[in-house]
N, C-alpha and C positions, 0 to 999 in steps of 0.2 A: 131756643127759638120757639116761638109762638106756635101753637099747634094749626091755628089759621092760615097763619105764613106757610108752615108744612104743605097741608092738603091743599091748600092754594095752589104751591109748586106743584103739586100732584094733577090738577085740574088747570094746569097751566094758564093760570090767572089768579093772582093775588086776591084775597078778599070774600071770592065766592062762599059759598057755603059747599058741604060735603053734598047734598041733594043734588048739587051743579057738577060736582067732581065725575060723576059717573054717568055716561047718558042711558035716559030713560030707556030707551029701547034697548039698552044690553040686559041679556037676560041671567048674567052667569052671576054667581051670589060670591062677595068677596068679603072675607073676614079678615077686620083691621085689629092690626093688636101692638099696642107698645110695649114692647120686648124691656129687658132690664137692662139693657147696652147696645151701642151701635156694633153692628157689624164687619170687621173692617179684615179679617184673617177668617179666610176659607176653606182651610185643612184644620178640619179637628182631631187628625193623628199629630199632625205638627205641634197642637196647642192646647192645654187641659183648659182653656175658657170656655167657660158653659155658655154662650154665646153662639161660640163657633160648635160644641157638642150639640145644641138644640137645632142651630142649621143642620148639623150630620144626620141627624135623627128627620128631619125631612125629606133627603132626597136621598139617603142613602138605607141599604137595609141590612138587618144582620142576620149571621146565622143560629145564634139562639138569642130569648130574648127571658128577662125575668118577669115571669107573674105575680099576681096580686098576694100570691101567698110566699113570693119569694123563692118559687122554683124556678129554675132552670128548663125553659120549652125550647123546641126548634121553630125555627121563623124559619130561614133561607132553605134549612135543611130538611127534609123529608124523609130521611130515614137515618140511623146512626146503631151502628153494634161496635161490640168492644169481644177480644178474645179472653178467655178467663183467666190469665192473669195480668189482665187489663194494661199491657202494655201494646196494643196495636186497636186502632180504633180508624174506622172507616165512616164515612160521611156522603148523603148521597143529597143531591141537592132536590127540592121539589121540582115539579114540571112546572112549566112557564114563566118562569124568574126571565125578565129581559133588561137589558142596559135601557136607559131613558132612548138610547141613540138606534135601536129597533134591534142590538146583537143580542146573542144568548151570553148568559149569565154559566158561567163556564168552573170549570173546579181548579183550571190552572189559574183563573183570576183571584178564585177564596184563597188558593194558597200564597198566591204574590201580597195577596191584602194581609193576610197573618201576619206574614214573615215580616213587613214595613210596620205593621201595629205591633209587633212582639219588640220592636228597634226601641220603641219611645217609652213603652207600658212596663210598670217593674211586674205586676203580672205577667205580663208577656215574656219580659225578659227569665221570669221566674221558670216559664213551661216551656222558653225555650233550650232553657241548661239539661232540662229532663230528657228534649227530646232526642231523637237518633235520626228520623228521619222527615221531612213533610213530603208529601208528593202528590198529581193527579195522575188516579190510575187510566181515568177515561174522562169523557166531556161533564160527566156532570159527577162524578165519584173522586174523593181525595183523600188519603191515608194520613195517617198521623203515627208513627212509629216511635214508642216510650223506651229510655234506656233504662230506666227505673220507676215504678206507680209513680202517677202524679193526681191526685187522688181531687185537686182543682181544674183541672183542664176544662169542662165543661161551663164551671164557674169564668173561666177565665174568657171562654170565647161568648160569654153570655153575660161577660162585663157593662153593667147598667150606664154608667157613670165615665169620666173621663178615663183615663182616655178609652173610648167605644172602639171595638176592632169591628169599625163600618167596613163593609167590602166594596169595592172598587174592580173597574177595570184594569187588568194587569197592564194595560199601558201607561194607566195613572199609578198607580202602586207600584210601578218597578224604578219612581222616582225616590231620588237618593232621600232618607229620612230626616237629615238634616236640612232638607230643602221644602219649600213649600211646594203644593200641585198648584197647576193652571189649568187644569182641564175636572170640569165639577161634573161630567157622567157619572148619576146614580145608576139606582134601581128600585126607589123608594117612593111611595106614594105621591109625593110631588117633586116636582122637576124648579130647578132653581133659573129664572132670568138673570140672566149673566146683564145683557143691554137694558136692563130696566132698575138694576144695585148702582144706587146712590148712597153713597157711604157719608154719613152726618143727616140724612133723608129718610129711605124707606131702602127695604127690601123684599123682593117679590118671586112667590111661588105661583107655577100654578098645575093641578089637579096632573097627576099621571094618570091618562085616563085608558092605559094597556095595562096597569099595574093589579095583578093580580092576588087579591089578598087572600088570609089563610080563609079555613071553611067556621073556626072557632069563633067564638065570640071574644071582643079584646077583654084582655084582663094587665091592665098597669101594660107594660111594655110589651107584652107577648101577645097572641092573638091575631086574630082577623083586622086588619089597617085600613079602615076603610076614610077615605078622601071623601067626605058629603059637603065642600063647598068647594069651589071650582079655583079660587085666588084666593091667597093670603099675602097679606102687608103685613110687614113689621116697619113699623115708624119708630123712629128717634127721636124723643122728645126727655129731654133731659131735665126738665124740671118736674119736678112731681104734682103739684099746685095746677099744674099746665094740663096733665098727663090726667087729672082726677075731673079737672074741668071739663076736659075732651069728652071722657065717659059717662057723664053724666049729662052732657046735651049733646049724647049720641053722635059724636064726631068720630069717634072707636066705640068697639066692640068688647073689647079685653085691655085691660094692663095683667103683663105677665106679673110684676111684683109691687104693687104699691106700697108707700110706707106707713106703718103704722100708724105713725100722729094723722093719716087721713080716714080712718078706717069708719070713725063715727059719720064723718063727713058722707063718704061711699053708702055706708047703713042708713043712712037718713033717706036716699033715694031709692022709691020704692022699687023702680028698673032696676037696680044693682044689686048684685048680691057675692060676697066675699067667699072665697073656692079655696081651701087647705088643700090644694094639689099638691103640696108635698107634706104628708100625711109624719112619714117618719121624720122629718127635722134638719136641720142642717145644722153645719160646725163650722166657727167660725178659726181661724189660723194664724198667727203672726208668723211667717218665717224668716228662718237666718241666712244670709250667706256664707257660708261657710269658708270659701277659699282666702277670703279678706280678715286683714283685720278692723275691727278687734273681733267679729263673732268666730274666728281662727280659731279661739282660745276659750276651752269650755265656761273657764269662770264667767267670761265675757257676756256668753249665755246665760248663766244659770244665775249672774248679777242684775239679767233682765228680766229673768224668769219670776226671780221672788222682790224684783218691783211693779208686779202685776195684782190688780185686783180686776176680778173678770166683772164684777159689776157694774163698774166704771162703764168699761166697752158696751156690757150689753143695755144698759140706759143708754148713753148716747147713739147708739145704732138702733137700736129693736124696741127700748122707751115701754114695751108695753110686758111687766111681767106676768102674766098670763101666757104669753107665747113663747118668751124666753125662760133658760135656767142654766143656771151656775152648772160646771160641770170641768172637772179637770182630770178626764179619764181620756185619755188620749184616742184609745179604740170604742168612744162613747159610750156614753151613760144610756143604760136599758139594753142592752148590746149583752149577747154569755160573755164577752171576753171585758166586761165593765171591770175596774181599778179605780179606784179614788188615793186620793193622795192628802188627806188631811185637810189644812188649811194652805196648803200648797196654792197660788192661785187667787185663792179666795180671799183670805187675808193677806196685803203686803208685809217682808219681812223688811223695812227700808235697813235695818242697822246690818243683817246679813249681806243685803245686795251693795251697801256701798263697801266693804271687808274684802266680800269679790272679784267688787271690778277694780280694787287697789290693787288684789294679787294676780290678778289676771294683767296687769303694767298696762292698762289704757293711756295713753297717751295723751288725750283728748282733744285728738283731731273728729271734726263732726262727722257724725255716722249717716249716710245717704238714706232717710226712708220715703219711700211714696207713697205719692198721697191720691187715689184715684176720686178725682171729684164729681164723675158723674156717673159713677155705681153706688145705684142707692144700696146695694145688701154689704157696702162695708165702705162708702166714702167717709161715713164717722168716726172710727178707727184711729188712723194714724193721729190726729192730733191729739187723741186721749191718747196713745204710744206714747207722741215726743212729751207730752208733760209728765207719764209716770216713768218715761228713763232720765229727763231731765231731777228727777225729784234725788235718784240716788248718783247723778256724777256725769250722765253723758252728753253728750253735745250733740241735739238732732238738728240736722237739714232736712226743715220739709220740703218736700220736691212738689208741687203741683203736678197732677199731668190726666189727662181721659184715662181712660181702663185698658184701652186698646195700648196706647203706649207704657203701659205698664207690660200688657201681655208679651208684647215685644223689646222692650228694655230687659223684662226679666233674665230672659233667655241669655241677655251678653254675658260671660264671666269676666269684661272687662274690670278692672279696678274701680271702685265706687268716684274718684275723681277722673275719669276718663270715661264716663259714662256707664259703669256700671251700678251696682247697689247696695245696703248693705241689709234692708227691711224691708217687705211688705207683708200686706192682708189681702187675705181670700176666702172664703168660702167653699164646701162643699157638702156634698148631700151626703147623709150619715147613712146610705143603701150603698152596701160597700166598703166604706169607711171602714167599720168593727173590725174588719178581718186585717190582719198583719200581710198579708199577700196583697190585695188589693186594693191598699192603702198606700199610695206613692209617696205621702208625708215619710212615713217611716222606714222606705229605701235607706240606706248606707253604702249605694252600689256606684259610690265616686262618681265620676263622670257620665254612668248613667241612672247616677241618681235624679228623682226631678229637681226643680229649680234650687238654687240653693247648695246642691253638689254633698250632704256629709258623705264622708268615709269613713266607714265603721263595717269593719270586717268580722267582727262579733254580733252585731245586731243583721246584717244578712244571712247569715249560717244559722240564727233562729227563724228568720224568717222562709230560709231555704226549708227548714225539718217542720215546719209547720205546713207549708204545701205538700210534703211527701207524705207526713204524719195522715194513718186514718184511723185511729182510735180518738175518740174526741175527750176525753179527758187528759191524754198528753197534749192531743193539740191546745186544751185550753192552757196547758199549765205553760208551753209554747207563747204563746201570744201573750198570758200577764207576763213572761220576759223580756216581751220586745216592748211591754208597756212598761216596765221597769227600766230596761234601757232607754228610752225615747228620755222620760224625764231624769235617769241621771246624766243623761249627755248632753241636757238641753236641746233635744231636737230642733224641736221646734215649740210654739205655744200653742194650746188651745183657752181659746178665748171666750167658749161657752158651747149651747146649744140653741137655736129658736124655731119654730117652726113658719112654712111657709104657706103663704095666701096669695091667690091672682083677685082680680075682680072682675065682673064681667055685666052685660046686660041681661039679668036673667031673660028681657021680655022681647029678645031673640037669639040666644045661641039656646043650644044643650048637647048635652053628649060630654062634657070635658071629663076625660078620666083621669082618678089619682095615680100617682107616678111621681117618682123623683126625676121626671123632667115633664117641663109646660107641652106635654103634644096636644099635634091638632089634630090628628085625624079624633075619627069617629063626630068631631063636633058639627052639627048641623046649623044654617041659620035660618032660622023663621020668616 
């Protein structure tokens, strides 16, 4: 859709201009921004799309949060001690934490919010095998009682990245984890319009203006939250040509991810100026389903594995090698726990991968992949897929479909001809990633492994002694094992590294801090 047409519906008249859309005499300042996907799924415990993660990070808050240096701060919490053999750990919450809905922000609600983010999160799930007890002792205090060191717990609850253990009201959190919420009471800087989310349209926050931020200054996700524009819009605008236009004759404010091939376009405008808000990079992903065949069958895997060349992917997605780089170390490159793997990746082996998928008995019935065509950080993808598995033996079905129905297709373990899968691609922010714990690619916890399901009982029992492990040269020698297992099992693929850019008007916002997620507070507009 035409970004005219958009803000047109917006200003309930086709045609007008954005100067028409808002009237003069409101004086609240609204920052538009075209997000990298529609929004269509509202529980970001339910779902690791960074979509529904970037909505969670608006109106919800957490209790710790990762700094610019990569620490671990408290946000929700205001005080926190551990007993010295660090198996009981008490947490007290700050003063004046309130729900959007005017209640207190209570220590039985953090713990109902754990307990449903430890259901979905292989972190979570990790610190919950550890633990013995959770509880609140009183209204704003809640315990955490360790049956053994868990030497990530702090890391765990100050998870950057999908899935976030946002907290929630214990009436929303005591809904089953397999279920999605209906009721969107944060505690976070801004408060989300439920009657104004138009899904293929916009979507609208606006300013919590009870929301009490810390006294610090922000640094990356930790810090003082502060709300300096009163509205934000996320608009849907799925072309990028469209989305680049908008921004440059000030019809928006931001694109969260523009594509490369625009970037000279964007530079040419002296209002515009390109923002590396994610500083450390992202990795891109093919994954398997495991429960079907053929990716059942390790060869099946590892006959797709070595018909890969990542530079194929990352020209046709990211086109600009400056931003991207080869990289087939599964717990990323520049990362302590980096692994390389030779030409693995890099160079395809076609005479090995078709050997493999002979003895692996493929059938060659076609393999289900999707294809999300209106996520620019990876709709390129799948067709450079089905032509480098078509090349050694296999038979793809590209599947067309938005992102949103990927997110929720993924989730079925139906059979790939009854509506399930057998491929896709995704993305995620390499803050986080590095670590075998916090990595949900590299679960093997069956059924609550994320999408995709492996079961591998050897590669969690490393990943178990690496959360417990606190000398850090076991833990690293740890971690190259689960990177050694991921690629002899064929986990999954990693398809490279690139980093990431918004764009914005320089000659009215500022304030946008780096972070591996697009936030908006602190941003002011002029």
């Amino acid at each position: 859709m035409h970004v005219a047409r958009i803000l047109g519906r917006l200003a309930a008249g086709l045609g007008i201009g954005l100067a028409l859309a808002v009237p003069a005499a409101q004086a609240q300042t609204t920052l538009r921004m075209v997000a990298h996907s529609d929004l269509k799924v509202l529980d970001p415990i339910w779902t690791t799309a960074f979509i529904s993660r970037n909505h969670g990070y608006l109106i919800y808050d957490v209790l710790f949060a990762q700094d610019a240096e990569q620490r671990i701060q408290p946000q929700m919490v205001g005080k926190y001690e551990t007993s010295p053999d660090k198996l009981t750990w008490s947490f007290t919450l700050r003063d004046g934490l309130e729900w959007h809905d005017g209640k207190p922000v209570t220590a039985e609600d953090c713990v109902a919010s754990i307990k449903r983010w430890a259901v979905r999160d292989s972190l979570g799930q990790q610190m919950t095998a550890a633990m013995a007890e959770i509880k609140a002792v009183d209204a704003k205090t809640f315990t955490i009682v360790l049956k053994e060191p868990f030497g990530l717990l702090l890391d765990a609850l100050g998870k950057p990245s999908s899935n976030v253990p946002f907290m929630m009201p214990k009436r929303v959190a005591d809904t089953d984890p397999g279920k999605q919420i209906d009721d969107y009471t944060g505690s976070g800087p801004f408060i989300f319009k439920k009657e104004e989310w138009k899904p293929g349209e916009k979507v609208v926050y606006v300013k919590n203006t009870k929301y009490k931020p810390r006294a610090e200054p922000p640094s990356m996700l930790a810090g003082g939250k502060i709300a300096k524009v009163d509205r934000v819009e996320w608009l849907a605008i799925s072309d990028p040509m469209t989305a680049a236009n908008a921004l440059i004759q000030g019809e928006v404010d931001m694109i969260e991810s523009p594509v490369p091939d625009h970037f000279p376009i964007l530079r040419a405008d002296k209002n515009v100026a390109l923002f590396g808000w994610n500083q450390l990079g992202s990795q891109i992903i093919m994954r398997f389903n495991h429960l079907h065949p053929p990716f059942n069958n390790v060869k099946a895997r590892q006959a797709a594995m070595y018909a890969i060349a990542q530079e194929d992917f990352l020209q046709a997605q990211v086109g600009n090698p400056e931003i991207y780089s080869v990289c087939n170390a599964p717990l990323v490159c520049g990362s302590p726990y980096e692994k390389r793997y030779g030409d693995l990746l890099i160079k395809p082996n076609l005479e090995k991968a078709r050997q493999l998928l002979k003895e692996s008995g493929y059938d060659g019935t076609p393999i289900v992949m999707m294809h999300q065509t209106d996520l620019q950080s990876s709709n390129q993808l799948p067709p450079v897929g089905k032509q480098a598995l078509e090349k050694v033996g296999f038979k793809v079905d590209l599947q067309a479909m938005d992102w949103q129905t990927v997110v929720a297709r993924r989730s079925r373990k139906d059979a790939p001809d009854k509506g399930g899968w057998n491929i896709f691609y995704t993305t995620t922010v390499t803050s986080g990633t590095e670590s075998p714990a916090s990595n949900s690619f590299t679960s093997g916890g069956c059924d609550k492994a994320w999408f995709g399901w492996p079961c591998d009982p050897e590669i969690e029992k490393l990943r178990a002694d690496f959360a417990r492990e606190t000398d850090p040269q076991k833990q690293k020698l740890l971690a190259i094992a689960v990177s050694d297992r991921v690629v002899d099992q064929a986990m999954y693929v990693v398809l490279g590294q690139y980093k990431s850019f918004g764009a914005y008007r320089k000659d009215r916002l500022d304030g946008w801090i780096p972070a591996p997620v697009p936030i908006l507070w602190n941003i002011s507009k002029k």
